[in-house]
Phi, psi and omega in degrees: 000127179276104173295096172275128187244125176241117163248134187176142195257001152259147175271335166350281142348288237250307202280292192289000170275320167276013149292289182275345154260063167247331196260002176277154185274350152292347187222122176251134183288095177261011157176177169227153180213130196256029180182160183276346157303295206265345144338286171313256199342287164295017157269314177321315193268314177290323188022069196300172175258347189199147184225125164277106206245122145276150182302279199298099145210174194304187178024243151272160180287147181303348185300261194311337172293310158312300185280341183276342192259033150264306195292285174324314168223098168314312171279023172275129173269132158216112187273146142243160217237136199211156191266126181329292199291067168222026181319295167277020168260311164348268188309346163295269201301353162290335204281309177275043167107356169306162177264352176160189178208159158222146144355115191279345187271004176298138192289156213269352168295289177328297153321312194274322180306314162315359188237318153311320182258334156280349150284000184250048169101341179291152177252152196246125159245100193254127189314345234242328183234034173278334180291331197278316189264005163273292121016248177349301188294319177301334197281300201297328193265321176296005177244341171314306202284306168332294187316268181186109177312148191270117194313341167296335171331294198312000201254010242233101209273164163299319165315311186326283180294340150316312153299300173322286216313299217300303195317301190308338213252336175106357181270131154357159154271327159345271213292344176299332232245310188316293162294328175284345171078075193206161203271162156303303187318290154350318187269321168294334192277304183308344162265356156283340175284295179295313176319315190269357188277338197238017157045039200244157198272276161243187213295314188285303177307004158262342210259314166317303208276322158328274198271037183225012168237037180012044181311000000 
């Protein structure tokens, strides 16, 4: 059973999602929070498997909100539920350990397949605002990189970075296992090796460390 936490300050909002994924037999609603404060607060008491975080809300925001249930309970998945224009709290809130974001107009199926793939470990990118927040990440990594490129590359084999570039690019392991001419187990054994040379949590924190190194 996926212990699901829905944090968000319309209650509107907040009762119908937990009306209807209240109704998969797979995911139970273990609290609701109308701030990024009381949010942090049930994981603590609750300690969900996953949190459905909005970025804008009071006192704190999901952005920060994010980064504190990251610091504190490393195993909470946190999706944020974002708006088209909300790009650059996206990339804030990615950098600081989500697992992805959707959409506020996403069906509500979708929404429960999306809490299924970031509990079994999968990252969420949704193509309709991924070009905007690639975009961001490139600007940002490209005034980084002036500064000082990150010593971990060097630790890093041409296969590696290779893999990194396609993860940062949005693909898959399929399609990584396609281009690359390599079996998935192969592509996968190989993100598991960098996840641990690169002391990175998952997939979307490679897709970053891509593209703030100009794999």
């Amino acid at each position: 059973m996926i212990r699901l936490l829905l944090a968000d300050d319309q209650d509107i909002l907040v009762e119908g999602l937990k009306l209807i994924l209240g109704t998969e037999e797979d995911i139970e609603v273990v609290g609701t929070a109308n701030n990024g404060k009381k949010a942090y607060e049930l994981c603590r008491w609750n300690m969900p498997d996953v949190v459905l975080m909005d970025i804008q809300m009071p006192d704190i925001n999901g952005v920060e909100a994010t980064r504190m249930i990251k610091r504190d309970f490393p195993s909470v998945k946190v999706i944020v539920l974002t708006t088209f224009n909300d790009d650059e709290y996206i990339y804030e809130a990615l950098k600081n350990g989500a697992s992805g974001y959707l959409l506020k107009d996403t069906s509500p199926s979708e929404i429960a397949g999306a809490v299924r793939t970031v509990y079994e470990g999968g990252a969420l990118i949704q193509s309709e605002v991924a070009v905007k927040v690639i975009d961001k990440f490139s600007k940002l990594a490209r005034e980084e990189h002036k500064k000082d490129s990150d010593k971990r590359v060097e630790l890093l084999t041409d296969r590696e970075k290779d893999i990194l570039r396609l993860i940062g690019e949005g693909k898959n392991n399929k399609e990584i296992a396609e281009e690359l001419y390599l079996s998935q187990g192969t592509v996968k054994n190989h993100i598991t090796r960098v996840l641990i040379k690169l002391d990175l949590r998952d997939r979307t924190q490679l897709a970053v460390f891509s593209i703030k190194n100009n794999l």
